[in-house]
C-alpha positions as CSV (number, residue, x, y, z in Angstrom):
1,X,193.1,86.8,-54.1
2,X,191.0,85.0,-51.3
3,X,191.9,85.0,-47.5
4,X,192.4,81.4,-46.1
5,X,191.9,81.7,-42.1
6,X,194.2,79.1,-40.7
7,X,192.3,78.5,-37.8
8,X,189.6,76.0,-36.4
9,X,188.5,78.7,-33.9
10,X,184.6,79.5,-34.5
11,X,185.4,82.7,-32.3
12,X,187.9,83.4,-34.7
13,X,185.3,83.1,-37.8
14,X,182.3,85.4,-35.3
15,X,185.1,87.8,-34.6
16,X,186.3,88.4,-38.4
17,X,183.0,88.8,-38.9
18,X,182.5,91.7,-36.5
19,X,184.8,94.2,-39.1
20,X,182.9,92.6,-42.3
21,X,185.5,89.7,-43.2
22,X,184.2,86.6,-44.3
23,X,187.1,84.1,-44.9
24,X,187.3,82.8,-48.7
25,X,187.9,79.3,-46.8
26,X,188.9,78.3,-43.1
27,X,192.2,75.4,-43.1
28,X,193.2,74.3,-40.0
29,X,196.8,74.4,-39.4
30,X,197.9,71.3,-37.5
31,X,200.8,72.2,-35.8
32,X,202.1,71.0,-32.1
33,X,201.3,73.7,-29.7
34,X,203.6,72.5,-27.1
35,X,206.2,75.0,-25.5
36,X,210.0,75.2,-25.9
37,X,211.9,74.8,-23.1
38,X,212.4,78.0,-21.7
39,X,209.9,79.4,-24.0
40,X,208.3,83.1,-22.9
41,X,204.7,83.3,-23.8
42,X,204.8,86.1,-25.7
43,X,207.5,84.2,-27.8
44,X,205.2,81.6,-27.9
45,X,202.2,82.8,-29.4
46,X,204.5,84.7,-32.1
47,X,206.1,81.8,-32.8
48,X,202.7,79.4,-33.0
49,X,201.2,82.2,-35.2
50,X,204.1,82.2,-37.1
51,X,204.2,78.0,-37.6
52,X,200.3,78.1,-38.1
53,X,200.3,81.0,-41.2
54,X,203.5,79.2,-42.9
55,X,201.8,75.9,-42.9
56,X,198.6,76.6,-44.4
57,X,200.3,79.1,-46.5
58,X,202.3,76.1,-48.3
59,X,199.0,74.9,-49.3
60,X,197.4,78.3,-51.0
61,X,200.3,79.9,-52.7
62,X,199.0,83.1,-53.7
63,X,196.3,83.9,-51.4
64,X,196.3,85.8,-48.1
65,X,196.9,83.5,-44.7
66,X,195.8,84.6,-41.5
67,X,196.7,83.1,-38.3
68,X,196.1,83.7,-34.6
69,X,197.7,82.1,-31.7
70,X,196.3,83.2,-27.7
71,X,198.6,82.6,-24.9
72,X,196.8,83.6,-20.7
73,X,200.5,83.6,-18.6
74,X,201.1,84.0,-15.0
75,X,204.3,85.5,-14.9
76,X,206.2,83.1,-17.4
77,X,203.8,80.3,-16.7
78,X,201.7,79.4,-19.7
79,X,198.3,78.4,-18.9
80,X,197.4,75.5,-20.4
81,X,193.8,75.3,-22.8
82,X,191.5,73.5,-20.1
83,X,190.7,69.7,-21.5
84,X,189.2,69.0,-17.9
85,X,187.5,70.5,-15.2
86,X,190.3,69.9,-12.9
87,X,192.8,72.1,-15.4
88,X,189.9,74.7,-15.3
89,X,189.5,74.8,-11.7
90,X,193.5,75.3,-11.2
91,X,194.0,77.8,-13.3
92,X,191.0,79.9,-12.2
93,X,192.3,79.3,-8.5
94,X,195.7,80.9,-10.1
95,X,194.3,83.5,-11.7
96,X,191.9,84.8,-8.1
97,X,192.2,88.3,-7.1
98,X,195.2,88.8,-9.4
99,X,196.7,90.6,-12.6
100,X,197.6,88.3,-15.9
101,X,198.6,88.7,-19.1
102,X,197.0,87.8,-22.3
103,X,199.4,87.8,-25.7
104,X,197.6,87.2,-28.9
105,X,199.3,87.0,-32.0
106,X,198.7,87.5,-35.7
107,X,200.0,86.7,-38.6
108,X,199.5,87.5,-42.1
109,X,201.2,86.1,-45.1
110,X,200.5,88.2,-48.1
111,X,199.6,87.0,-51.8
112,X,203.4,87.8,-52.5
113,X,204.3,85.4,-49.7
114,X,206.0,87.6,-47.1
115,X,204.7,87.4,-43.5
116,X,203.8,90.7,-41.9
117,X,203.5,90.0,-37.5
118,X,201.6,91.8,-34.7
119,X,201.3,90.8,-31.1
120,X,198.2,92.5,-28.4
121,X,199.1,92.1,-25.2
122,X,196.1,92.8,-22.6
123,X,196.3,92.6,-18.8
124,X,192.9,91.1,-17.5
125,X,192.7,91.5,-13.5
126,X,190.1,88.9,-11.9
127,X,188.5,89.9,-9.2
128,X,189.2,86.9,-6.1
129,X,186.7,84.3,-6.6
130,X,185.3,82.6,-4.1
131,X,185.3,78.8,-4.5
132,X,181.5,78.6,-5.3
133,X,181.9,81.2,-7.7
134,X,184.6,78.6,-9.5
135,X,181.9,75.6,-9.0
136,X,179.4,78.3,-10.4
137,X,181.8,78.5,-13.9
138,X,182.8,75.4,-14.0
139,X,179.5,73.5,-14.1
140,X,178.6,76.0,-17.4
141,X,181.2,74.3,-19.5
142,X,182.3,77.2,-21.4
143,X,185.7,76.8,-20.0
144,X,186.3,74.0,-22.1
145,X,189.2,74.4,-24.6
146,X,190.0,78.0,-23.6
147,X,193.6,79.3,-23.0
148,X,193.5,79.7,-19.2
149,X,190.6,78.1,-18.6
150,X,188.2,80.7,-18.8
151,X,185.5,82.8,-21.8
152,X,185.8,86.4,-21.2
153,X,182.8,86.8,-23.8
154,X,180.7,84.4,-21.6
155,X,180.1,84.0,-18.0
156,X,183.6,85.0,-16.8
157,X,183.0,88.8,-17.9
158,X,181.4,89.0,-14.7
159,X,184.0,87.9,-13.0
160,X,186.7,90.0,-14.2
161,X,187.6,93.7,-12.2
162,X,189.1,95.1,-15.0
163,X,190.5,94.7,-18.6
164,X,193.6,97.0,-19.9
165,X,194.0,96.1,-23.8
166,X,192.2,94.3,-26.7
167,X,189.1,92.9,-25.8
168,X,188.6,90.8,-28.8
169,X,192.9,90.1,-28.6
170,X,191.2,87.9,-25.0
171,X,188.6,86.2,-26.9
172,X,191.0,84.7,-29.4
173,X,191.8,87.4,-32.6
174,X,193.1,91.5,-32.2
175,X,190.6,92.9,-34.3
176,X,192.5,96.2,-34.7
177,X,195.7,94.6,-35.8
178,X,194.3,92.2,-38.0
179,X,192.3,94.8,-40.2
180,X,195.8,97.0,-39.7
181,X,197.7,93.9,-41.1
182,X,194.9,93.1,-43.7
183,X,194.5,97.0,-44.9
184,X,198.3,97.0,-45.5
185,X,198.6,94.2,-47.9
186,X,196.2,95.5,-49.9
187,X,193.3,93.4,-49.2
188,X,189.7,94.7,-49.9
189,X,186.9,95.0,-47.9
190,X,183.6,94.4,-49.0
């Protein structure tokens, strides 16, 4: 009974292997990440988890499938994942001297098939930035392809006034609801 991680996330992989969980194998799910209309983002990321476990599942019956799915909102604006520094730069001039929410998702699909769902929401409060503080972050690149433009296990922890909620639910995986999730299926821990 291996674990498939259906993720192309390296933080996903260094974060597993913070509670002693080496993947048997790591399958990408390709699924479009794009938002309903009207979509919440907590609905989102449940639902993107969701989509992501079921189609890597279809490819390893019998083994366990774990997905992840992060979602930084404003309100009931989903952030984007930064592709350019102009992407970055907006949302970090959103986010200044205010509260957001981070929902991260998991799912697991057990070796029997069923799906088993958890979602961490954390509120992460920046503190306001001034705008050479922003050219400071942007010009170290580690915003690049993060939900909300932004690392909270790099640079930007220095950046951020306070943190109500999952630390590692920010960086990309709930590590207490995925061992939860993992224990409860039966899986084993080396």
């Amino acid at each position: 009974m291996g674990l498939i991680l259906a993720s192309a996330s390296p933080r996903r992989l260094d974060l597993l292997a913070q509670i002693g969980v080496t993947p048997d194998a790591v399958d990408p799910a390709d699924v479009d990440e794009s938002a309903l209309a009207g979509e919440l983002p907590a609905d989102h990321a449940r639902r993107l988890s969701a989509e992501k476990a079921a189609a890597v599942a279809a490819r390893h019956p019998g083994a366990f499938i774990l997905s992840g799915d992060t979602v930084v909102a404003a309100g009931r604006r989903i952030l984007p994942k930064a592709e350019s520094e102009e992407q970055a730069r907006a949302c970090l001039t959103l986010l200044s001297g205010r509260r957001h929410r981070v929902h991260s998702a998991v799912t697991l699909i057990d070796t029997d098939g069923c799906a088993h769902h958890r979602l961490s929401t954390s509120i992460v409060t920046f503190k306001r930035l001034h705008p050479g503080e922003i050219d400071a972050y942007l010009a170290s690149g580690e915003w690049h392809g993060k939900a909300g433009g932004y690392a909270i296990q790099g640079r930007a922890a220095g950046l951020i006034r306070s943190l109500s909620g999952s630390h590692s639910g920010v960086v990309g995986l709930p590590l207490y609801e995925v061992r939860t999730l993992l224990i409860a299926a039966g899986y084993r821990f080396d």
